[in-house]
N, C-alpha and C positions, 0 to 999 in steps of 0.2 A: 436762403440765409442772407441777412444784409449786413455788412460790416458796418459797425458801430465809426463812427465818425472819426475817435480818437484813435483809432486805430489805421489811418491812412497819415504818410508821410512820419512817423515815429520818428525821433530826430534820432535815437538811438539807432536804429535799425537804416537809415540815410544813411547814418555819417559809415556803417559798418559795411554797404554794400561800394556807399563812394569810394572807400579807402579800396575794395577788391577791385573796381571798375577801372580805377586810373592805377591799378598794380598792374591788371590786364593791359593799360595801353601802355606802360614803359615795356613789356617783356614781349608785346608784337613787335614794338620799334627795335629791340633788342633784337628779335628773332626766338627768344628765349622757347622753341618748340616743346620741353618736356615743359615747364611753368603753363604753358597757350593750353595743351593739351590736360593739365591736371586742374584748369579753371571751367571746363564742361563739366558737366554729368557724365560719368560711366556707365553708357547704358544705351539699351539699342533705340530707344524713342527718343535723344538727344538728339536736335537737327540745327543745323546751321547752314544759311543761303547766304552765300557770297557775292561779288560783284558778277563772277559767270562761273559761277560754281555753286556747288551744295554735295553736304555730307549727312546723311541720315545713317545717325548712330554713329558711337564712340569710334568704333573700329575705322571707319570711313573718314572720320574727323584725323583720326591721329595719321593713315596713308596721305593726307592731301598735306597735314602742316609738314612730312616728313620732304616731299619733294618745293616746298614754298619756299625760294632763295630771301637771302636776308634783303629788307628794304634798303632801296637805293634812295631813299625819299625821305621827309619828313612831315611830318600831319600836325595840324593845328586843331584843337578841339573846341566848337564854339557851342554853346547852346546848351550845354549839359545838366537834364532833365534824370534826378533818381525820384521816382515817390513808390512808395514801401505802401504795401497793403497788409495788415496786420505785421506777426513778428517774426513771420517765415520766406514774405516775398516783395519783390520789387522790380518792378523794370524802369532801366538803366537807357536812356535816349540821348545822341549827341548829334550835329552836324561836324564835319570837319572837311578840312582843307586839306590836298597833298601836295607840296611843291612840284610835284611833277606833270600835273596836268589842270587844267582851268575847270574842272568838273567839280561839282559839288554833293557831299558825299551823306549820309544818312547813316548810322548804326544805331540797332536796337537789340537787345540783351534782357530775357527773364532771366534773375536768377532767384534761386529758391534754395532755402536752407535745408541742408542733408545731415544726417550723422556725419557725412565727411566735412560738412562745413558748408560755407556759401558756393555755389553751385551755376554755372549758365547752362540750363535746360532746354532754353532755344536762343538764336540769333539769325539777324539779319540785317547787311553791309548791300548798299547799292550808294552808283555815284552816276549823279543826272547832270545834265544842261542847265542851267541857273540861271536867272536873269541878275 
């Protein structure tokens, strides 16, 4: 099947994933653990790879944010890429900066819309050497 053109980037369906994306990055800054944990998927094929971590599945997700102390830091978000493929999905790409280290960092986010709502069904945070 090939998606129909006007069906990528819907501004409707942007502005709706943008608005969860940057709720997601105030309630990490926060530490906001039950908000972090209710913006996955419930469910054992949700996976997230961290900078030297990964949780496959919900259950695994919610043990690792339970022991993650609240940021000592602050993050700048530069670059930030939503495009929406039809009216159910989107992935969510940013660079960003932490003031804690000179590393430069990468996050990517599907999310997919559920009967629960907008959804991040995988994710992946790595922070490289930059020129």
């Amino acid at each position: 099947m090939t998606l129909p053109a006007d069906h990528i980037n819907r501004s409707e369906v942007v502005a709706e994933v943008t608005a969860r994306f940057l709720d997601y990055e105030s309630a990490l800054m926060r530490n906001d653990v039950e908000a972090l944990n209710d913006f996955f998927w419930c469910h054992d094929a949700v996976t997230r790879y961290g900078i030297c971590d990964r949780q496959l599945g919900h259950e695994a997700l919610v043990r690792f944010r339970a022991d993650v102390p609240p940021p000592d830091f602050t993050r700048t978000l530069h670059d930030v890429r939503i495009t929406s493929f039809g009216p159910d999905m989107a992935v969510a790409m940013c660079e960003f900066r932490r003031s804690d280290t000179a590393l430069h960092g990468f996050q990517t986010q599907t999310w997919v819309r559920l009967a629960a709502g907008w959804k991040i069904v995988s994710a992946h945070v790595s922070m490289v050497a930059w020129p």
